[in-house]
N, CA, C and O atoms as CSV, one atom per row, in Angstrom:
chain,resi,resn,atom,element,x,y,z
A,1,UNK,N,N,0.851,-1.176,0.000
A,1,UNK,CA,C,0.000,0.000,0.000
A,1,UNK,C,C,0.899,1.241,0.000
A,1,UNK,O,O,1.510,1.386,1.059
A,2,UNK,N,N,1.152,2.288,-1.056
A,2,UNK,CA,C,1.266,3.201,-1.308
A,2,UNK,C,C,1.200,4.519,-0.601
A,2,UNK,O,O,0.410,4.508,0.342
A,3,UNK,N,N,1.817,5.644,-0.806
A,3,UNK,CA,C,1.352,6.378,0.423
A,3,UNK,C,C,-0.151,7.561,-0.382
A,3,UNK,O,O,-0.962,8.293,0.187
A,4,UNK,N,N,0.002,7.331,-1.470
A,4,UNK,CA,C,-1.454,8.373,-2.526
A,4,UNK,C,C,-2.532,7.367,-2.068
A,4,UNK,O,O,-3.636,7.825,-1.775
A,5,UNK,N,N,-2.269,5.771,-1.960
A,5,UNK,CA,C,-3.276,4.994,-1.736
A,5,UNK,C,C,-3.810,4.885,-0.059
A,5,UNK,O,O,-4.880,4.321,0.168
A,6,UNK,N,N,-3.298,5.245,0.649
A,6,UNK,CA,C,-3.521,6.008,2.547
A,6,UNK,C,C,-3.803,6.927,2.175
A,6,UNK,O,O,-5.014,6.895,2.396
A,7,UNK,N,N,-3.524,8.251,1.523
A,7,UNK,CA,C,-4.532,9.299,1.949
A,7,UNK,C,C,-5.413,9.520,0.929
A,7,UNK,O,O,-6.136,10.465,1.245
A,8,UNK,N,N,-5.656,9.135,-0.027
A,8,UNK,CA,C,-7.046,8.783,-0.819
A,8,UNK,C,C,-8.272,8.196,0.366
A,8,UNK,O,O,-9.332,8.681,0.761
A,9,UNK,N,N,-7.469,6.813,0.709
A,9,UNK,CA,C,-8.633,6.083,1.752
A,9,UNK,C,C,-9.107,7.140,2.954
A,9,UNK,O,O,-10.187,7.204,3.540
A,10,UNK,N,N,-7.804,8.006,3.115
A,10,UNK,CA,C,-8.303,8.817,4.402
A,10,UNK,C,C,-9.490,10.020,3.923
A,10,UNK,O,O,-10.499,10.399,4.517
A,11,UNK,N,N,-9.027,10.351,2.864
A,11,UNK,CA,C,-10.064,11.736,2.156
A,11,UNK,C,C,-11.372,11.020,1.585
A,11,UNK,O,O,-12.247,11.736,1.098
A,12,UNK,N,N,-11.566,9.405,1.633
A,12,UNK,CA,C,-12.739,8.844,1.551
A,12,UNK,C,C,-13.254,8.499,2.795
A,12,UNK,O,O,-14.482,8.421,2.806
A,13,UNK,N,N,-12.625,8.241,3.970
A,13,UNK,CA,C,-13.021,7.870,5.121
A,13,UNK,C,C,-13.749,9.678,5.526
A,13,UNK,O,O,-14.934,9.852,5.809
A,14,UNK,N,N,-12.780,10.726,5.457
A,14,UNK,CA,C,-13.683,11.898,5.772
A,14,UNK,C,C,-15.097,12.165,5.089
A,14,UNK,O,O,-16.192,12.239,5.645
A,15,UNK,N,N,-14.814,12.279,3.851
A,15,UNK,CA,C,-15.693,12.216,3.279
A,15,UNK,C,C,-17.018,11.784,3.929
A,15,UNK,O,O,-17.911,12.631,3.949
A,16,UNK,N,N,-17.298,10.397,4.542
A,16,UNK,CA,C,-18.116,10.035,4.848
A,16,UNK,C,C,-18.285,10.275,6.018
A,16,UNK,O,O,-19.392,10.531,6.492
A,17,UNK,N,N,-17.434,10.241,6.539
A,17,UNK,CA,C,-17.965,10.977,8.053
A,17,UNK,C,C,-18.542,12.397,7.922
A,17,UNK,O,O,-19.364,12.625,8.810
A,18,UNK,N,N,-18.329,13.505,6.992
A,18,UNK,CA,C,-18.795,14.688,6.740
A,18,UNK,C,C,-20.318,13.923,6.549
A,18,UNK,O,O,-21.272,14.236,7.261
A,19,UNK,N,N,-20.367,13.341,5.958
A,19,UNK,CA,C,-21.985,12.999,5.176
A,19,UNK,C,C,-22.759,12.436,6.374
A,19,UNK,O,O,-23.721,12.981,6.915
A,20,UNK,N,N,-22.157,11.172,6.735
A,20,UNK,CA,C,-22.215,10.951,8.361
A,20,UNK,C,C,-23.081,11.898,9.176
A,20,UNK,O,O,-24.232,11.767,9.594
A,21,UNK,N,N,-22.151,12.949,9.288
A,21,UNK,CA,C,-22.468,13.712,10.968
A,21,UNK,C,C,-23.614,14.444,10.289
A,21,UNK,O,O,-24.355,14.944,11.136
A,22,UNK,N,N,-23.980,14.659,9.119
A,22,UNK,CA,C,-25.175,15.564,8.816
A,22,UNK,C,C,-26.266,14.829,8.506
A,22,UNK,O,O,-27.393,15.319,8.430
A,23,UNK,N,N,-26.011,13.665,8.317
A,23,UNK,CA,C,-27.452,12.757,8.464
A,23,UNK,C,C,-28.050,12.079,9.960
A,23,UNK,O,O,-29.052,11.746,10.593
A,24,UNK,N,N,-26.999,12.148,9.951
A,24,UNK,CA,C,-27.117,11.603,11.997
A,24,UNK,C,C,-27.625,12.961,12.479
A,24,UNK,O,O,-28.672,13.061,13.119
A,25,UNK,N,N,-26.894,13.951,12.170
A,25,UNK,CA,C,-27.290,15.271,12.769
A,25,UNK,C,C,-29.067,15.573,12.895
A,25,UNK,O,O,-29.810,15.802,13.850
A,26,UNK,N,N,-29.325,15.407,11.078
A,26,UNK,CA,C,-30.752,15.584,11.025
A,26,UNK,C,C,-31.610,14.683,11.800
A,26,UNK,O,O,-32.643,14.953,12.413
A,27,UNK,N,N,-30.999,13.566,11.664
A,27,UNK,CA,C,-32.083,12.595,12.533
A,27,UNK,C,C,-32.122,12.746,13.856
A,27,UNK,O,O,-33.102,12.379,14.505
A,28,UNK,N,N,-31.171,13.246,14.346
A,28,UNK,CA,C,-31.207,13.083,16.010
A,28,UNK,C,C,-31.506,14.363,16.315
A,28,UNK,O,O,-31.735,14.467,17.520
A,29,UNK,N,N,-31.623,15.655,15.568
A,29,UNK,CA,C,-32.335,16.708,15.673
A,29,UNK,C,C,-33.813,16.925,15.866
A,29,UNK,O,O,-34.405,17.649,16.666
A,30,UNK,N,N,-34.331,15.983,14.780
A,30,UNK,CA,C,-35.818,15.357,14.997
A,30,UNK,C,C,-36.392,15.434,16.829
A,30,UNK,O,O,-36.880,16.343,17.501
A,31,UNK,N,N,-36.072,14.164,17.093
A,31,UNK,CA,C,-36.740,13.753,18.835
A,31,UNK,C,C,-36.121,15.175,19.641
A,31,UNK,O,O,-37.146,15.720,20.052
A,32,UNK,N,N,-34.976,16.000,20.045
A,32,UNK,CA,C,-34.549,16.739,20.262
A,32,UNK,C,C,-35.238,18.176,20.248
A,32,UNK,O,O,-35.134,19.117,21.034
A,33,UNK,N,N,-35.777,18.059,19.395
A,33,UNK,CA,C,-36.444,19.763,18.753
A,33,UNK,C,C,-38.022,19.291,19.724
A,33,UNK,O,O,-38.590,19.997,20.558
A,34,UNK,N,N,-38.394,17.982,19.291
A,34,UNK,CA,C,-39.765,17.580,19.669
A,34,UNK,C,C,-39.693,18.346,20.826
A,34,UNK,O,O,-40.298,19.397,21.039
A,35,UNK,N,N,-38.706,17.603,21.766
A,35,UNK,CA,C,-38.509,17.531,23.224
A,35,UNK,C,C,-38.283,18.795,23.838
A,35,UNK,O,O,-38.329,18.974,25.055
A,36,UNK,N,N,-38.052,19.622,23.034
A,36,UNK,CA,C,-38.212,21.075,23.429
A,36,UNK,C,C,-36.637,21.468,23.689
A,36,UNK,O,O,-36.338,22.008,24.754
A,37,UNK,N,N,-35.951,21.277,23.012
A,37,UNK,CA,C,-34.423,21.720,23.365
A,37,UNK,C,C,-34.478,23.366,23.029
A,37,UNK,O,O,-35.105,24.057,22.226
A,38,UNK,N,N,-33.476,23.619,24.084
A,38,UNK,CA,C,-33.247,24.888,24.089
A,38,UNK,C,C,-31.554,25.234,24.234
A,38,UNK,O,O,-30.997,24.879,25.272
A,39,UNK,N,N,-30.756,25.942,23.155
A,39,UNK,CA,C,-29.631,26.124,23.742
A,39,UNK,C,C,-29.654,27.302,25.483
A,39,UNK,O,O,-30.493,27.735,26.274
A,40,UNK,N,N,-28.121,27.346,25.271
A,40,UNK,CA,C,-27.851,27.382,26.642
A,40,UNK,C,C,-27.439,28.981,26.925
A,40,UNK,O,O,-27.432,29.476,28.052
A,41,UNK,N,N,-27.062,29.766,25.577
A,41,UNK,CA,C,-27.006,30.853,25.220
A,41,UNK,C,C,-27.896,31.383,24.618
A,41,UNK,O,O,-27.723,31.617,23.422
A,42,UNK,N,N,-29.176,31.753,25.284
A,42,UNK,CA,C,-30.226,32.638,24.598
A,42,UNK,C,C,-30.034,33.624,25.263
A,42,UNK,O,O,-29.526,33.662,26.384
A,43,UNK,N,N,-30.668,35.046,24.231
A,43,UNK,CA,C,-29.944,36.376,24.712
A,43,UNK,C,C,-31.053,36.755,25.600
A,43,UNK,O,O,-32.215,36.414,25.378
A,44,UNK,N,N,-30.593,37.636,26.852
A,44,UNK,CA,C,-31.857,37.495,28.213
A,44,UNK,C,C,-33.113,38.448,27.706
A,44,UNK,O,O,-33.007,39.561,27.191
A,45,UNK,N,N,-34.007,37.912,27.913
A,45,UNK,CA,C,-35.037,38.521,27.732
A,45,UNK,C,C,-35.987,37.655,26.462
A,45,UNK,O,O,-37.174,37.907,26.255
A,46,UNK,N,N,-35.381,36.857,25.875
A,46,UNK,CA,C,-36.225,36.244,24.586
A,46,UNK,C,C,-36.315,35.285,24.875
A,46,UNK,O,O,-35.570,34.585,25.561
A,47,UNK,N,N,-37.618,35.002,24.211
A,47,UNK,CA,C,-38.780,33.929,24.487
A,47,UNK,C,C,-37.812,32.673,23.448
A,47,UNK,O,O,-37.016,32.825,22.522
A,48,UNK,N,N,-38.426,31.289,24.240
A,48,UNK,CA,C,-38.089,30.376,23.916
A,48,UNK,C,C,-37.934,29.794,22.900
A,48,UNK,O,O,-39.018,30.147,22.436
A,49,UNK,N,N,-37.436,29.073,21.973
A,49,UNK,CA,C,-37.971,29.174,20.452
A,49,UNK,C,C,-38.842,27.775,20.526
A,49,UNK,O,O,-39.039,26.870,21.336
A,50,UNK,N,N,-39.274,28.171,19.090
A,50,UNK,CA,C,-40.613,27.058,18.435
A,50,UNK,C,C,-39.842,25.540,18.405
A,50,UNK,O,O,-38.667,25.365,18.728
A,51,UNK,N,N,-40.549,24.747,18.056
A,51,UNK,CA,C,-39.918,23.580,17.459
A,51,UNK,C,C,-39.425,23.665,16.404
A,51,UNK,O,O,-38.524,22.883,16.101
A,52,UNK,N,N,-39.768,24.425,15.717
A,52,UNK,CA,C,-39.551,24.774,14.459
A,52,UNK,C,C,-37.822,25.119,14.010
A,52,UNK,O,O,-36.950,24.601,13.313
A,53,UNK,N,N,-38.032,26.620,15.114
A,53,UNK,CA,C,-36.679,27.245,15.192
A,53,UNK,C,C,-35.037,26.196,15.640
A,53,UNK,O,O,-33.890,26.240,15.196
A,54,UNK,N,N,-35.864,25.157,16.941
A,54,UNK,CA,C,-34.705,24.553,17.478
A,54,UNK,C,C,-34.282,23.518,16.745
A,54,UNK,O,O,-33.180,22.972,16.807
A,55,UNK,N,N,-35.499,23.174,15.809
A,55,UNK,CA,C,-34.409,22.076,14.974
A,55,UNK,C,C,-33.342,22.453,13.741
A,55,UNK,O,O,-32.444,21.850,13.153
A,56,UNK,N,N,-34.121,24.189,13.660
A,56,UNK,CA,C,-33.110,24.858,12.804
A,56,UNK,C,C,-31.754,24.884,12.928
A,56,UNK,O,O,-30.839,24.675,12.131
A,57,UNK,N,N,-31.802,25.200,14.162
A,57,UNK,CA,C,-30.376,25.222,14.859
A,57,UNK,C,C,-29.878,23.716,14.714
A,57,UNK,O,O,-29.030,23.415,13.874
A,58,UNK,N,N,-30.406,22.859,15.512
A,58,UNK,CA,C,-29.450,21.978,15.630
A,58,UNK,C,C,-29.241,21.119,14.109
A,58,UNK,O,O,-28.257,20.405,13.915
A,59,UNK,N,N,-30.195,21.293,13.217
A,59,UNK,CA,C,-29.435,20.822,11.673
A,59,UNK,C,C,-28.894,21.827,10.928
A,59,UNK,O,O,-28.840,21.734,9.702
A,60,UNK,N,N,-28.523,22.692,11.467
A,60,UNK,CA,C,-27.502,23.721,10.858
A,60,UNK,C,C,-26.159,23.703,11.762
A,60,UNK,O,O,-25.026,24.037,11.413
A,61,UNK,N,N,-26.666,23.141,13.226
A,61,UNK,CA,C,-25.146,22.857,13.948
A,61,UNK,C,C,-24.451,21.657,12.789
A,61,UNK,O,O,-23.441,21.785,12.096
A,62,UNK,N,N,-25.458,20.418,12.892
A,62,UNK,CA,C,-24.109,19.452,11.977
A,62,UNK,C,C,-24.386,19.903,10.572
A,62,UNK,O,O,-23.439,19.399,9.969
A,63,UNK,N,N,-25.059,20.501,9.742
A,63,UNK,CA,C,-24.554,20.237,8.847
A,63,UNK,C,C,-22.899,21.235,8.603
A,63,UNK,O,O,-21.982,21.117,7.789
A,64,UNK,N,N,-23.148,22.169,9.735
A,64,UNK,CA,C,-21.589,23.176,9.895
A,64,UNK,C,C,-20.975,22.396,9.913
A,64,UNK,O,O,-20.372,22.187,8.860
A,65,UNK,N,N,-20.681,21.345,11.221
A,65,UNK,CA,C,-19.578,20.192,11.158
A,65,UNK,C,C,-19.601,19.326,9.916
A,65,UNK,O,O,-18.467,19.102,9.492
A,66,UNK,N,N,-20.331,18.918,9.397
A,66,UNK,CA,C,-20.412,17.816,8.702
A,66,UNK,C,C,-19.161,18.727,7.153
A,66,UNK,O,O,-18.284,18.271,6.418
A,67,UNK,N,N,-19.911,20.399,7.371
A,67,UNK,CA,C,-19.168,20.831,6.117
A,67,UNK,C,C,-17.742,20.801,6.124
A,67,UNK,O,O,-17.018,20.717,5.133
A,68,UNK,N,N,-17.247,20.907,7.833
A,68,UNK,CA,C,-16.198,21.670,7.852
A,68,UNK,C,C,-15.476,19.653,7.664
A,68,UNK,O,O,-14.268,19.816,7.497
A,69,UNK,N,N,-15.620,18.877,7.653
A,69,UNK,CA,C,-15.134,17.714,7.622
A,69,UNK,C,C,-14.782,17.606,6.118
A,69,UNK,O,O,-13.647,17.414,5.682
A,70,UNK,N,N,-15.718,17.730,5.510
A,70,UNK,CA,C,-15.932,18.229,3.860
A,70,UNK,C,C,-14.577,18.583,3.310
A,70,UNK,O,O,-13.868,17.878,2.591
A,71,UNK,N,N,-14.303,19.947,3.827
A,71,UNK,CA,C,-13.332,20.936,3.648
A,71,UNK,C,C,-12.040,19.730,3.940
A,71,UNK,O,O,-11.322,19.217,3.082
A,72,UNK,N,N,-12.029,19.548,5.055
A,72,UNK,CA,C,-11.061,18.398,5.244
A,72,UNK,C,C,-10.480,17.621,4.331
A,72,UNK,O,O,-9.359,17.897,3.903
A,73,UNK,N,N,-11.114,16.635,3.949
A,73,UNK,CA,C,-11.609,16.005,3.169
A,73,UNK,C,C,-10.861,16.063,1.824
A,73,UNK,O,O,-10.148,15.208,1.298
A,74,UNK,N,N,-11.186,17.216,1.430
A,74,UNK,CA,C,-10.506,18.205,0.150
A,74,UNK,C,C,-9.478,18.343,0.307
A,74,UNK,O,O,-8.718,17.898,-0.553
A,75,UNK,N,N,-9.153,18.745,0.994
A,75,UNK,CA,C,-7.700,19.477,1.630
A,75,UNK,C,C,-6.509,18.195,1.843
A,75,UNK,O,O,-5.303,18.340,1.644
A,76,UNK,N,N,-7.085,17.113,2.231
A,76,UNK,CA,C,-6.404,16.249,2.279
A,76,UNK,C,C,-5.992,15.502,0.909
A,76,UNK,O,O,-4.855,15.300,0.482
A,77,UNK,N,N,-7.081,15.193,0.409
A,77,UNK,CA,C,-6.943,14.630,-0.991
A,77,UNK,C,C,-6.093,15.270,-2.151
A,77,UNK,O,O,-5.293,14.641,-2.843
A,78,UNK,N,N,-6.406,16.729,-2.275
A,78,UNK,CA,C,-5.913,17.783,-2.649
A,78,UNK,C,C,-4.460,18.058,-2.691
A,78,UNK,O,O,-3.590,17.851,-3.537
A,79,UNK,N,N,-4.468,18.404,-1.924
A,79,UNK,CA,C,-2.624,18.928,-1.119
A,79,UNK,C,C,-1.988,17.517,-0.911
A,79,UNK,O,O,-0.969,17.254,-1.550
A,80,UNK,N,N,-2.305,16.964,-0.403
A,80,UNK,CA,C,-1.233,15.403,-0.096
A,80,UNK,C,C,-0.791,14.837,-1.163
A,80,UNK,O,O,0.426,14.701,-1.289
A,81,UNK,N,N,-1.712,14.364,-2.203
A,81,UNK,CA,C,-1.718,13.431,-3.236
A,81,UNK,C,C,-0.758,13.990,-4.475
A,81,UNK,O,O,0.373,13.513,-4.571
A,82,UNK,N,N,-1.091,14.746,-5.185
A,82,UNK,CA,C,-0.438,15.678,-6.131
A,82,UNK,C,C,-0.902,17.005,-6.537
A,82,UNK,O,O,-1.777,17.229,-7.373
A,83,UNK,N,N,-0.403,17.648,-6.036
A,83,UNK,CA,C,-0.674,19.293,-5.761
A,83,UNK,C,C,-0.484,19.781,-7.637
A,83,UNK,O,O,0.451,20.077,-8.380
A,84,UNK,N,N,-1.549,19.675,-7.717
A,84,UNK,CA,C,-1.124,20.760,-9.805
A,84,UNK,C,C,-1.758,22.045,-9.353
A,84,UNK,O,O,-2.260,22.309,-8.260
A,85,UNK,N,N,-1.601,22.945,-10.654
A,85,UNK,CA,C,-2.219,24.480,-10.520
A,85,UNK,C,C,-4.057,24.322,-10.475
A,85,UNK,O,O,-4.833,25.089,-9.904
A,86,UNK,N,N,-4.418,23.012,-11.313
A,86,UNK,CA,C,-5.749,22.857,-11.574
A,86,UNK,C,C,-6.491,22.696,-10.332
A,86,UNK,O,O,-7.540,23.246,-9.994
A,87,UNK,N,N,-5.501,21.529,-9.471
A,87,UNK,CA,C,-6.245,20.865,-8.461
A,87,UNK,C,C,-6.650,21.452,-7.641
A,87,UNK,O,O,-7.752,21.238,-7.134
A,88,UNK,N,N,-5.707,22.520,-7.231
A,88,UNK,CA,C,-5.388,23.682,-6.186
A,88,UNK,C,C,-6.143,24.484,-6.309
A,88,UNK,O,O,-6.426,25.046,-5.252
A,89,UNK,N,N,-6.842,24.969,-7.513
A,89,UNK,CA,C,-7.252,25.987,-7.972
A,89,UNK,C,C,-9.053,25.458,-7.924
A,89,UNK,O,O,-10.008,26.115,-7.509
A,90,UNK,N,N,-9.045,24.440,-8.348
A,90,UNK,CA,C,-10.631,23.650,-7.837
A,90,UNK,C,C,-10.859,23.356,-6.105
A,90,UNK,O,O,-11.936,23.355,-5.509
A,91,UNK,N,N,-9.795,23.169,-5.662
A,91,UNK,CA,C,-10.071,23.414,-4.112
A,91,UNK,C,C,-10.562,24.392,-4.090
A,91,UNK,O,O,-11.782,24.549,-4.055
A,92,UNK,N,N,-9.759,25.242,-4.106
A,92,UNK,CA,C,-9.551,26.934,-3.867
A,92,UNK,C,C,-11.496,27.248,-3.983
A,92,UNK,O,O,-12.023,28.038,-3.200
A,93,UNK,N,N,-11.989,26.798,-4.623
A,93,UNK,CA,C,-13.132,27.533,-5.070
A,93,UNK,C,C,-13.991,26.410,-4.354
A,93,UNK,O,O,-15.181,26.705,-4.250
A,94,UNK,N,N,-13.720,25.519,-3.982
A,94,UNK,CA,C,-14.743,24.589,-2.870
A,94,UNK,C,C,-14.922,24.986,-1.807
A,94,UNK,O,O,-15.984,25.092,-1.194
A,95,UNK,N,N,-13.541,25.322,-1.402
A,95,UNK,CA,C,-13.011,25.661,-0.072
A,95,UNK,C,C,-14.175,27.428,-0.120
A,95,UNK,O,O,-15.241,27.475,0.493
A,96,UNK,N,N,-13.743,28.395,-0.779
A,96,UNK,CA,C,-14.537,29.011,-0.595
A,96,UNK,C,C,-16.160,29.020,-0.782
A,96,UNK,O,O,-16.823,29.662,0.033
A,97,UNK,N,N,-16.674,28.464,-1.621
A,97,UNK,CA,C,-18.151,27.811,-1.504
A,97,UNK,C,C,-18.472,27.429,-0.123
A,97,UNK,O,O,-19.248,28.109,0.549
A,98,UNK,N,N,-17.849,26.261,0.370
A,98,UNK,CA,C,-18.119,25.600,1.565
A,98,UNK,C,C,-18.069,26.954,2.367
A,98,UNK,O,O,-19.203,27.345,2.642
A,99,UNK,N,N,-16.723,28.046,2.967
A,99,UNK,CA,C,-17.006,28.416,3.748
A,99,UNK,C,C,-17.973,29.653,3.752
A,99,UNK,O,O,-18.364,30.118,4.822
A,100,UNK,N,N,-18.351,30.175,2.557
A,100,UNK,CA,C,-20.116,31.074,2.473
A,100,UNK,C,C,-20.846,29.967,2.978
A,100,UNK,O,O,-21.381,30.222,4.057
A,101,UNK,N,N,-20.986,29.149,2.670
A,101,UNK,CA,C,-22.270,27.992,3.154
A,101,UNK,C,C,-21.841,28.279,4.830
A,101,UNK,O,O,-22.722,28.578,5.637
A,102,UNK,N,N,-20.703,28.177,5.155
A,102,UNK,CA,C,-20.681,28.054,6.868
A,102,UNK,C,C,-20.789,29.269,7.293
A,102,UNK,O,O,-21.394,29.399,8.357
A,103,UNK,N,N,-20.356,30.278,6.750
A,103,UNK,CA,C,-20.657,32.071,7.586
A,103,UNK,C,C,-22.232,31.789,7.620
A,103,UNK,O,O,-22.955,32.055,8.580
A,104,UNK,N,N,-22.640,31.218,6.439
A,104,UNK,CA,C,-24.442,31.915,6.428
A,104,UNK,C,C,-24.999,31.029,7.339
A,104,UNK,O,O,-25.823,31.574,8.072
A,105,UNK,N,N,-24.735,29.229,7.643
A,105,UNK,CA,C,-24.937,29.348,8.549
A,105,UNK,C,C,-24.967,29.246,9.847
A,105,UNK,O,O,-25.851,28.643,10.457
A,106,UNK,N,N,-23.800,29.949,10.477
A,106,UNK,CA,C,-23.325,30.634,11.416
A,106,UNK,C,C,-24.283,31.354,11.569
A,106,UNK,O,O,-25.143,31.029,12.388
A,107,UNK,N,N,-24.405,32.581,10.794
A,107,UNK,CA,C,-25.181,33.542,11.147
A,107,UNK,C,C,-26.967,33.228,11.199
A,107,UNK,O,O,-27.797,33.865,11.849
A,108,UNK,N,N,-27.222,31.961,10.231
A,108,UNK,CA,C,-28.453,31.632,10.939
A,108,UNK,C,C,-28.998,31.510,12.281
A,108,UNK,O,O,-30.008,31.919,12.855
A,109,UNK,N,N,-27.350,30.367,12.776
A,109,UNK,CA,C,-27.832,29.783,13.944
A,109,UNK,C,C,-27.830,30.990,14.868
A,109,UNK,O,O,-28.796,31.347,15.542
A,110,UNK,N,N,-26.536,31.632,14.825
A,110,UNK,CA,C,-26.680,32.139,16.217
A,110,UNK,C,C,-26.890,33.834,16.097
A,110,UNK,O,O,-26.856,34.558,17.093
A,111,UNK,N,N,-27.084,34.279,14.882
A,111,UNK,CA,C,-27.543,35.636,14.649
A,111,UNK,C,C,-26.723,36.415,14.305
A,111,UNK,O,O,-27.026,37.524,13.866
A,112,UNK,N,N,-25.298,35.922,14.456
A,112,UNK,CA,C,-24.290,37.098,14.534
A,112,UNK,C,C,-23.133,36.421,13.401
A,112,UNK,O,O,-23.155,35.199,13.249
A,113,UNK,N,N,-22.412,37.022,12.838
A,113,UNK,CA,C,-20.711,36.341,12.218
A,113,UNK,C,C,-19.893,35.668,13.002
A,113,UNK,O,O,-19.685,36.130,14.124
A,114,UNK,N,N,-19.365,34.657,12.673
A,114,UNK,CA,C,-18.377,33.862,13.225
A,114,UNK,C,C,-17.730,35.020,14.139
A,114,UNK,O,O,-17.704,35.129,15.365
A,115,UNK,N,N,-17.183,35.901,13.056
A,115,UNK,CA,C,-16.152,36.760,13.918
A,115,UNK,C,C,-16.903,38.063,15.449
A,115,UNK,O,O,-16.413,38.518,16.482
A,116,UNK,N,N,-17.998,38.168,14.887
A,116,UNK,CA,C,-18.197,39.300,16.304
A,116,UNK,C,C,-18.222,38.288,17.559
A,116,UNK,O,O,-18.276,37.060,17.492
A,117,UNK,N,N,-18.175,38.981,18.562
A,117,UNK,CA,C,-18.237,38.904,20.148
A,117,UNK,C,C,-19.998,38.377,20.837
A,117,UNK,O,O,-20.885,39.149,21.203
A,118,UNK,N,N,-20.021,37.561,20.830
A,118,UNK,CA,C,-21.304,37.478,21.696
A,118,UNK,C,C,-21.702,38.903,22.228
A,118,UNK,O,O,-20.875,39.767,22.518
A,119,UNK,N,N,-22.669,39.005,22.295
A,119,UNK,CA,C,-23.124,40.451,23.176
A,119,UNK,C,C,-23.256,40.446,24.834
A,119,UNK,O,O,-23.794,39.573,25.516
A,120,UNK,N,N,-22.751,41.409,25.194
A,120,UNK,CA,C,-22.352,41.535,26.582
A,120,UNK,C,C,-23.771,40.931,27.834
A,120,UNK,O,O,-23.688,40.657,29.032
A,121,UNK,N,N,-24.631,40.917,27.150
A,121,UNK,CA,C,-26.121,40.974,27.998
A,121,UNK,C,C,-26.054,39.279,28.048
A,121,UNK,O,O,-25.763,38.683,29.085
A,122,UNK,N,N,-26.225,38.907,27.354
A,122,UNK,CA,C,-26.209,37.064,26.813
A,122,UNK,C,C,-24.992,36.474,27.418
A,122,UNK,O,O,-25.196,35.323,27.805
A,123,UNK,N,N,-23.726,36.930,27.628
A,123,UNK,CA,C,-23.153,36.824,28.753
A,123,UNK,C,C,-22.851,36.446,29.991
A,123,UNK,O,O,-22.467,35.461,30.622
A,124,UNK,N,N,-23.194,37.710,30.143
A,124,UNK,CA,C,-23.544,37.563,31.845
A,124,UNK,C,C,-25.022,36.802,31.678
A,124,UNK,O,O,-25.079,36.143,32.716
A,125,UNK,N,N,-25.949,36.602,31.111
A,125,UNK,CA,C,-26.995,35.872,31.650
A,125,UNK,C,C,-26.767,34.306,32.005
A,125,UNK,O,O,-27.049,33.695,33.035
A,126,UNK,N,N,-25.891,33.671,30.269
A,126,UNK,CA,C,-25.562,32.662,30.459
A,126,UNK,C,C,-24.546,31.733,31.290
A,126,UNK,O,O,-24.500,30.508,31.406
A,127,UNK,N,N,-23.623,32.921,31.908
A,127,UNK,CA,C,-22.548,32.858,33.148
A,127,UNK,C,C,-23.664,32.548,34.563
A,127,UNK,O,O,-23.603,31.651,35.403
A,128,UNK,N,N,-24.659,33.677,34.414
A,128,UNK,CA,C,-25.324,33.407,35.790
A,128,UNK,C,C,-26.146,32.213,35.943
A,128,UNK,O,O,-26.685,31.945,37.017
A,129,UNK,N,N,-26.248,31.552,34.992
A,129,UNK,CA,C,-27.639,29.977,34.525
A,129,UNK,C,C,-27.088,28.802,34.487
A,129,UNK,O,O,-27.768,27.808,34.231
């Protein structure tokens, strides 16, 4: 066994675990949302969300993971195996696809950009709970 033939198997083993965690994700989001889940950082003062809303969240939590495994995935296959201008250059544009798919939703789930600061109020609420 080869060393292109190990990290092929490995960028197929991610692969499926990306696909994996977002089908598991959805399903186990299901009973979860029923059950009335609520994260643990809601900003103080707002009402609980729907069923609706919480399963939003939690199949937008994995399919984030599931993407960022994705990215992996690529990156491994990509860069390890034989790096050309083409290959690199078709990452390049996955890699950015995938991560618009993850800012947006980021900002679904939790309202804000990866990059800002939680807000100071949500904070201290969730410090004091």
């Amino acid at each position: 066994m080869d060393f292109q033939h190990i990290i092929e198997t490995v960028g197929r083993f991610m692969d499926f675990a990306g696909v994996a965690v977002m089908v598991v994700g959805a399903v186990v989001s299901i009973p979860l949302a029923l059950r009335g889940f609520q994260p643990r950082r809601l900003p103080a003062g707002s009402e609980p969300l729907s069923i609706y809303r919480s399963y939003r969240q939690l199949l937008g939590r994995s399919i984030l993971l599931g993407l960022e495994l994705l990215v992996a995935a690529d990156i491994i296959r990509t860069v390890a195996v034989t790096p050309t201008f083409e290959s690199v250059g078709v990452l390049a544009i996955i890699v950015l696809i995938r991560t618009f798919l993850s800012f947006s939703l980021e900002l679904e789930i939790t309202g804000r950009w990866p990059w800002q600061k939680q807000p100071a109020d949500s904070t201290a609420a969730s410090a004091a709970g």
